[in-house]
C-alpha positions, -999 to +999 in steps of 0.1 A: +784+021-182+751+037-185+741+075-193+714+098-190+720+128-217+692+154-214+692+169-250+666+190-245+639+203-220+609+229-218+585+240-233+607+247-265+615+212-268+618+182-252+642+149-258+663+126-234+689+096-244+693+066-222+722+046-233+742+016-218+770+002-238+772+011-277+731+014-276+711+037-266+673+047-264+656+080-272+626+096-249+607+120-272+615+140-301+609+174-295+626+193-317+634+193-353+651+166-368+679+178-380+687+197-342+681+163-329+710+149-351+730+181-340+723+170-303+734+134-306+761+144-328+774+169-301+778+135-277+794+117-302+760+093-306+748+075-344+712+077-347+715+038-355+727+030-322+684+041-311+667+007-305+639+025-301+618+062-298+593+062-266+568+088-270+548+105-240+524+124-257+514+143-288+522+183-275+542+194-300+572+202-280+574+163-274+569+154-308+580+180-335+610+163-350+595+132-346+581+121-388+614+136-400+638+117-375+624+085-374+617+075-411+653+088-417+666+067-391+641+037-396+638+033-360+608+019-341+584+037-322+565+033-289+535+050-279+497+047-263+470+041-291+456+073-277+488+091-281+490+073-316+453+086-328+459+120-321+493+118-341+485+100-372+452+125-374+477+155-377+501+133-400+528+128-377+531+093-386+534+088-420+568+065-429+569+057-393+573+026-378+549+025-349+543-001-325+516+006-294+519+002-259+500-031-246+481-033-211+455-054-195+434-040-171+443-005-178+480-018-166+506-014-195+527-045-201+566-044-200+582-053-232+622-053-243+645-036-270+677-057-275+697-033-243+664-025-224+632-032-203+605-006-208+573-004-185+552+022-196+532+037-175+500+060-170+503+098-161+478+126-153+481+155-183+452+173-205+459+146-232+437+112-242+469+088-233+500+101-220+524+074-211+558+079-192+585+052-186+609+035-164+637+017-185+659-013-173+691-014-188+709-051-195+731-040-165+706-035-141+704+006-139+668+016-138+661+051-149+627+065-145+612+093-166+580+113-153+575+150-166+543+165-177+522+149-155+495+172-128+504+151-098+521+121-087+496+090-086+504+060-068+508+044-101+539+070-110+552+067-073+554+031-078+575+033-111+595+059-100+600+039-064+635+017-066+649+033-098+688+042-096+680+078-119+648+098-118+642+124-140+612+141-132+590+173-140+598+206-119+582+229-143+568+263-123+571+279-091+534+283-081+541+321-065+555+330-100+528+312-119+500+330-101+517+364-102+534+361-141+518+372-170+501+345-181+464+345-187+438+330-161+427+297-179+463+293-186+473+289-150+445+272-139+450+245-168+489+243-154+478+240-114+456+217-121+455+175-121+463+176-158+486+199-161+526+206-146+539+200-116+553+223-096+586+226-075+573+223-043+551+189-054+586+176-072+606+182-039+584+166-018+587+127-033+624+131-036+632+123+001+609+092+002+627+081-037+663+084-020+655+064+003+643+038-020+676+036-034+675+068-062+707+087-060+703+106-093+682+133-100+677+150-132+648+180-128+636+185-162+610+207-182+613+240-162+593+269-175+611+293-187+587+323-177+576+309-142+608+294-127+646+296-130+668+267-122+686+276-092+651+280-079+641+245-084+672+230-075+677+248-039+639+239-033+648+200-043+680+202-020+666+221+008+636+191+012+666+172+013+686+188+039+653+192+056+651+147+061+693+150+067+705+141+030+735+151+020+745+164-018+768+144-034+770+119-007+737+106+000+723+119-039+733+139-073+713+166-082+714+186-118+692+202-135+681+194-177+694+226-194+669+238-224+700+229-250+722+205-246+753+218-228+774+186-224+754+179-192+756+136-187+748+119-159+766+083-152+753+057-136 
């Protein structure tokens, strides 16, 4: 059976496990090591089942447990050589095992773990190279992962388009942004094409990805200052209800807590 085990999400942090069978994958490391042992260790999970560490970019809360976590566990690394640059200049990479993210006509190529089919793909944030992923397990479950990302491209449509689990950026509620504390290049930098997206923008794809065949949902990387989760998730399910889908029935929705909280979604 596959899983989906958000471990953590936001802007304190940010790491997701995809596993099928005994093996499993990890999605960024964006907290300290030894809390991202605590995490897998609360789900029962070895770090030496990890076939692999897929990176999206080099923010901090993506990456801070990253050095510590994989040297210890000696497992490989995936990334853009953009991502890669920016990470080795800050020392993030020393004792890690990196391998970098192929592509041909500014198209990444798919490669495979021993359990899984990764095609990387190209998002829209205020970095050189951020990457996100959709992930093929050996049963066929397709889970697609696109947070931090300004819009959604064609290119991320496409990869998010047929997947069985999506777990995608709802980060802010723009009303909240504008109006919250936050300073003005701040907000511009988060509304803009390289920066979060919002509820509303999240919401809007979900209809067209359900009927594509998606009938998971996992909204991930909330802010904490400029959205709540039951926000997010009754503006998800009410563009739902709006195209006559049906919770439960027609799709699962859940949101990625901050900490894991024994959330795990089965597909």
């Amino acid at each position: 059976m596959a899983k989906i085990i958000p471990l953590f999400s936001g802007s304190k942090g940010n790491s997701y496990f995809i596993g099928c069978g005994s093996k499993g994958i990890l999605i960024d490391a964006g907290r300290s090591a030894k809390q991202l042992c605590e995490a897998l260790s609360h789900y029962n999970i070895n770090p030496d089942c990890l076939e692999a560490i897929l990176i999206t970019h080099e923010h901090i809360d993506h990456i801070k447990g990253l050095r510590v976590f994989a040297s210890n566990c000696h497992v490989p690394v995936y990334m853009s050589y953009g991502t890669s640059e920016q990470l080795a200049l800050d020392g993030h990479l020393k004792g890690v095992y990196t391998e970098y993210l192929r592509k041909d006509n500014d198209v990444y190529s798919s490669f495979n773990t021993e359990s899984f089919n990764i095609q990387p793909f190209k998002t829209s944030h205020d970095t050189p190279e951020s990457t996100c992923y959709r992930i093929t397990d050996k049963s066929g479950r397709i889970t697609a992962l696109a947070t931090d990302l300004g819009y959604i491209s064609d290119t991320v449509k496409e990869n998010l388009l047929g997947s069985d689990a999506v777990i995608l950026e709802s980060n802010h509620d723009v009303g909240m942004l504008r109006n919250g504390p936050y300073p003005y290049l701040l907000k511009r930098r988060i509304l803009s094409d390289t920066g979060h997206l919002s509820n509303d923008d999240c919401s809007e794809i979900l209809p067209q990805l359900v009927k594509g065949g998606t009938t998971r949902f996992l909204l991930a990387h909330l802010s904490r200052e400029n959205n709540y989760p039951d926000l997010a998730y009754h503006c998800a399910a009410a563009k739902l209800q709006e195209h006559g889908m049906i919770c439960d029935k027609d799709y699962m929705l859940s949101i990625a807590p901050e900490d894991y909280n024994g959330t795990i979604i089965y597909m």
